[in-house]
N, C-alpha and C positions, 0 to 999 in steps of 0.2 A: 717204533714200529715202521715196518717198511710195507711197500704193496706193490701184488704184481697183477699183469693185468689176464682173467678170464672171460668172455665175454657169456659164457652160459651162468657163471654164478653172478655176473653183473645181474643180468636180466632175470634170474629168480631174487636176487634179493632186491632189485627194482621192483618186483612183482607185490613181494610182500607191502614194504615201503608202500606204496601209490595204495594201496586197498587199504593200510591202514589210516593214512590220511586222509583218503576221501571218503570211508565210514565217520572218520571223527568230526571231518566237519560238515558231514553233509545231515550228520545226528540232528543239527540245528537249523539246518539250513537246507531248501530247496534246491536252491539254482545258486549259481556263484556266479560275483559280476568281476568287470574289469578292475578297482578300485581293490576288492574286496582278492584278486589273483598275486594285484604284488604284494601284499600281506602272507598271503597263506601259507608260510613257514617261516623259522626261524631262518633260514639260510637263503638267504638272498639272490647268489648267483642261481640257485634252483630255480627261484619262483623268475627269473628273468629266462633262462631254458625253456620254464614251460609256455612262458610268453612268446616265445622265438619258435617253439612250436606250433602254437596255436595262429601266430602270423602266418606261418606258411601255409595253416589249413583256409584263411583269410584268402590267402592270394591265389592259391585252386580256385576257390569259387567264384572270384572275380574272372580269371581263367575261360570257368566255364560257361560263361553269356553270351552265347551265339546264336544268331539263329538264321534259318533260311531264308525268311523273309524279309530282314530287315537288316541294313546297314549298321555294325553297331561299331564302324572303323571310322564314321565319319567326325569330324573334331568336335562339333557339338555336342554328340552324342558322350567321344570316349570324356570329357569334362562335367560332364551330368554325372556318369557312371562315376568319377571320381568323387563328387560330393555327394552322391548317394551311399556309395562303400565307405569314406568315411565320416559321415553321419551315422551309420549303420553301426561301426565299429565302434562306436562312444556307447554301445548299449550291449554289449559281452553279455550273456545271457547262457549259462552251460550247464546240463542236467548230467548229473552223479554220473551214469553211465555215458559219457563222452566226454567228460573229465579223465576220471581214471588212465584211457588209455596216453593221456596229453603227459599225465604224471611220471607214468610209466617210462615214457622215452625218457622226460628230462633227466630223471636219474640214473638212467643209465649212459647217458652224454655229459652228467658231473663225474661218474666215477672214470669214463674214458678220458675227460679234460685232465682229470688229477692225478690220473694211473700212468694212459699210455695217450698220449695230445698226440700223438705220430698217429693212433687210430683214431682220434676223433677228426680230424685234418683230410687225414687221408681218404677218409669216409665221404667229404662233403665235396663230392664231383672228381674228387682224384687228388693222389695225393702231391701232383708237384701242374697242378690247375684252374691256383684260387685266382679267381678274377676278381676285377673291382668293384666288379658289382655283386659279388658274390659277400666279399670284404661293406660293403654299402651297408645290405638287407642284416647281415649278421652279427657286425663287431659292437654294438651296442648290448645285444645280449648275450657277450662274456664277460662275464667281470669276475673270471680267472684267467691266470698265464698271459697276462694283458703283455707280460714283458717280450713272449713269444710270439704273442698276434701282433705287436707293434713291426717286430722286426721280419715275421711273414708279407705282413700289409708289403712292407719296403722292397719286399722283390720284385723281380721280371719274370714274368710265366710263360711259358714253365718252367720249372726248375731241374735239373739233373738229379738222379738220382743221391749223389756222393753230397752236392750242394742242401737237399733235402734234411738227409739225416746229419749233415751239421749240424744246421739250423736247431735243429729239436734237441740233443745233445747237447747243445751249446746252450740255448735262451731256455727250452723248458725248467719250469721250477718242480722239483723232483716230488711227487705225492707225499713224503716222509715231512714237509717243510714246515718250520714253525708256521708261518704264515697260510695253512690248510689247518692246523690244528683244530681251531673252531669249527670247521666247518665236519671234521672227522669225528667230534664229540659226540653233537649232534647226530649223524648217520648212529654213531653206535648207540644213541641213547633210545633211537626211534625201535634197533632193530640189529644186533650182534652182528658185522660181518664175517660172512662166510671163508672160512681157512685159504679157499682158492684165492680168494684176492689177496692174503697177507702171505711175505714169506720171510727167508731168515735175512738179515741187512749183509749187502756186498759193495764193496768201494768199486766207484769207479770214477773214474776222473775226466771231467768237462775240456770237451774240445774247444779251442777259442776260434770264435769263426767272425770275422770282416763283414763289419754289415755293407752289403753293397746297397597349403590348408588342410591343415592336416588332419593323420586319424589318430586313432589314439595310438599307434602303436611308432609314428610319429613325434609323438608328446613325450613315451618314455624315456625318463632319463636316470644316471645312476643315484641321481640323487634323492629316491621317493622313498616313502617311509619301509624303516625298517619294520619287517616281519611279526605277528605277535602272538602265531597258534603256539600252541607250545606243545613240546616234544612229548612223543608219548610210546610207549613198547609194542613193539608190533608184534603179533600173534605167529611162530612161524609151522607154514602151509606147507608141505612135502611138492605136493603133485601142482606144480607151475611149469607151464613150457617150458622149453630152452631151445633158444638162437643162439647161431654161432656164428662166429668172423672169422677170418684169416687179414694177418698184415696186406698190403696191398702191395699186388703183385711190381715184381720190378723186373721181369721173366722180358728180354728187347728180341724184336721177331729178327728170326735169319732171313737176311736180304733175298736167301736159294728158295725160298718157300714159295714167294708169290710168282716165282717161275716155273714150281713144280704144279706138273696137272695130272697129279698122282694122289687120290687121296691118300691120307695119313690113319697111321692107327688110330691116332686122336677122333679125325674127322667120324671114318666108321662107326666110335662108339659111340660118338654123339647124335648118332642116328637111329642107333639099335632098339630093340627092345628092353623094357627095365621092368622089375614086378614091383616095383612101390618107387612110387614118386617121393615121399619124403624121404626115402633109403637115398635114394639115388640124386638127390637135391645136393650140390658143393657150398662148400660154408658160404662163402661168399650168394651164390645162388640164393640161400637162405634169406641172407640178412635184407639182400636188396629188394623179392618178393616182401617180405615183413615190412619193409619200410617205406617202399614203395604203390606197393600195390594195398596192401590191409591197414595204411593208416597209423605202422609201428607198432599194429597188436600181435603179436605173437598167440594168442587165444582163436583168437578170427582164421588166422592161417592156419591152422591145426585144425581148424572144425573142417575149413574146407576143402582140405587136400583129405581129409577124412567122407566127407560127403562125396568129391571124385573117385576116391577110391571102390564107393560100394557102388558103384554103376556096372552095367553089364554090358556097357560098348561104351566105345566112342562116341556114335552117334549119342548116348543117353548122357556122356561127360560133358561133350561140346555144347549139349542144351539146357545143363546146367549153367557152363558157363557164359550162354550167349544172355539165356531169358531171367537170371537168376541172380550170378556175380557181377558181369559186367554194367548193366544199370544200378545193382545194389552198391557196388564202388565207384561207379560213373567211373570206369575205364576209359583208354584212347588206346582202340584197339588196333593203332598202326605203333603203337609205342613200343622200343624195343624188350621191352622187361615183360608187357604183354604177350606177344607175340615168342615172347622165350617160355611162359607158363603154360603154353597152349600146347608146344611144342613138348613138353616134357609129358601133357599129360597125355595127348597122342601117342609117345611111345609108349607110356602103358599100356595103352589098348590097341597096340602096333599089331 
């Protein structure tokens, strides 16, 4: 079996997946704790994805401890906050609904590691931009294409375009790989993939490329116990959003641009009038609102580009989004992804 990669049938059959798991084991269970997170599947690199998600949603809320009155930059202080956050972290505490959506990503960031690594790479800050701290917080929770992260880890960023797609051609292990087998069982046994992801096998031949106090999340290592829910058929759901990507751009600006003081057709449109914001959303557009701003839920994003949409101005959008979304996501609303959403939904009501 070979596989290609789709990113709308990834995220419906992610959809299904995560609601089937987290009904079956929430059947028994309240709350899920940290202990009980790297268990919770047979497939291992998953339940470490979703760990690597749920770090990040960790590190926002440390993030967001600020306040006007009080110095919280001072060293005494930011060393407190460290043995407070991880104290805190030893006590993983997560209700059904805010799970789910944690699930949801990781599986659709296993099928892009084992499909297309070029998009999951490319996806986390750019695709030839991985820093070492970027390599720090993340390389622990892959334990796929280790052969490819290793030899990512080893470069100088950024990378060229041409030197990029070496790299991935050359070290990625191809999704078809005996060594994915197990892991592909599994997905099918939970839940049939969808046609978009498979397709008919075509040879192609590998480029050879020169390689040129803690918290818990701290504490993980590849060596914790193996997984023990066991696989079970997922029911499948028709009507599931769909997010969509585009490879990452590799489009280099003409040097004559930033000396022309001519808007461009481009510029024009991007200021025009639009009748639907999600019509009018670019894949990419999409993906990084979904992942950025709603948390990775694709459900969230669709309720509320739906809610701007039945307003009857501007004025009634923007006050949705000041007194409504923006505390309910705890926004930064100097952020550029922010301030792109705002923008888009003003030209609706341009």
């Amino acid at each position: 079996m070979t596989y290609k990669w789709n990113l709308e049938a990834a995220q419906r059959y992610s959809a299904h997946v995560a609601n089937d798991l987290s009904d079956h084991f929430f059947e028994n269970n309240s709350l899920i704790t940290g202990p009980q997170l790297i268990q919770f599947t047979e497939i291992k690199p998953l339940n470490w994805l979703i760990l690597k998600r749920l770090f990040f949603q960790w590190e926002e809320e440390i993030k967001r401890w600020k306040s006007p009155y009080f110095d919280y930059q001072q060293p005494d202080v930011i060393e407190a906050q460290k043995v407070f956050f991880n104290r805190a972290s030893q006590h993983i505490s997560i209700q059904k609904s805010d799970f789910r959506p944690l699930v949801h990503y990781a599986i659709t960031e296993l099928l892009a590691l084992l499909i297309a690594p070029e998009e999951f790479f490319g996806l986390q800050g750019g695709s030839w931009a991985l820093t070492p701290e970027w390599w720090e917080k993340n390389e622990k929770y892959l334990l796929v294409q280790s052969n490819l992260c290793q030899q990512l880890k080893a470069e100088r960023y950024p990378l060229d375009e041409t030197r990029w797609k070496n790299l991935i051609i050359g070290y990625a292990e191809p999704a078809h790989s005996e060594m994915f087998t197990d892991i592909w069982q599994k997905l099918e046994g939970w839940h049939p993939l969808p046609a978009e992801l498979k397709s008919t096998p075509k040879i192609e031949s590998k480029v050879p490329v020169v390689p040129s106090t803690g918290s818990f999340f701290d504490q993980l290592s590849a060596e914790s116990h193996i997984p023990t829910v066991p696989a079970k058929p997922v029911a499948y759901v028709e009507k599931v959003p769909i997010v969509e990507v585009s490879p990452p751009s590799n489009q280099l600006l003409n040097l004559n641009d930033s000396q022309s003081t001519i808007p461009s057709v481009g510029d024009l449109h991007q200021k025009s009038k639009i009748t639907s914001i999600m019509g009018s959303l670019s894949i990419n557009q999409k993906f990084t609102f979904i992942n950025r701003l709603f948390q990775g839920d694709a459900i969230l994003f669709q309720d509320t580009v739906e809610d701007l949409e039945n307003s009857t101005d501007f004025s009634m959008a923007r006050d949705k989004l000041v007194k409504k979304y923006v505390p309910r996501f705890i926004w930064d609303v100097t952020a550029p992804e922010v301030e792109e959403f705002f923008d888009m939904v003003e030209r609706r009501f341009k």
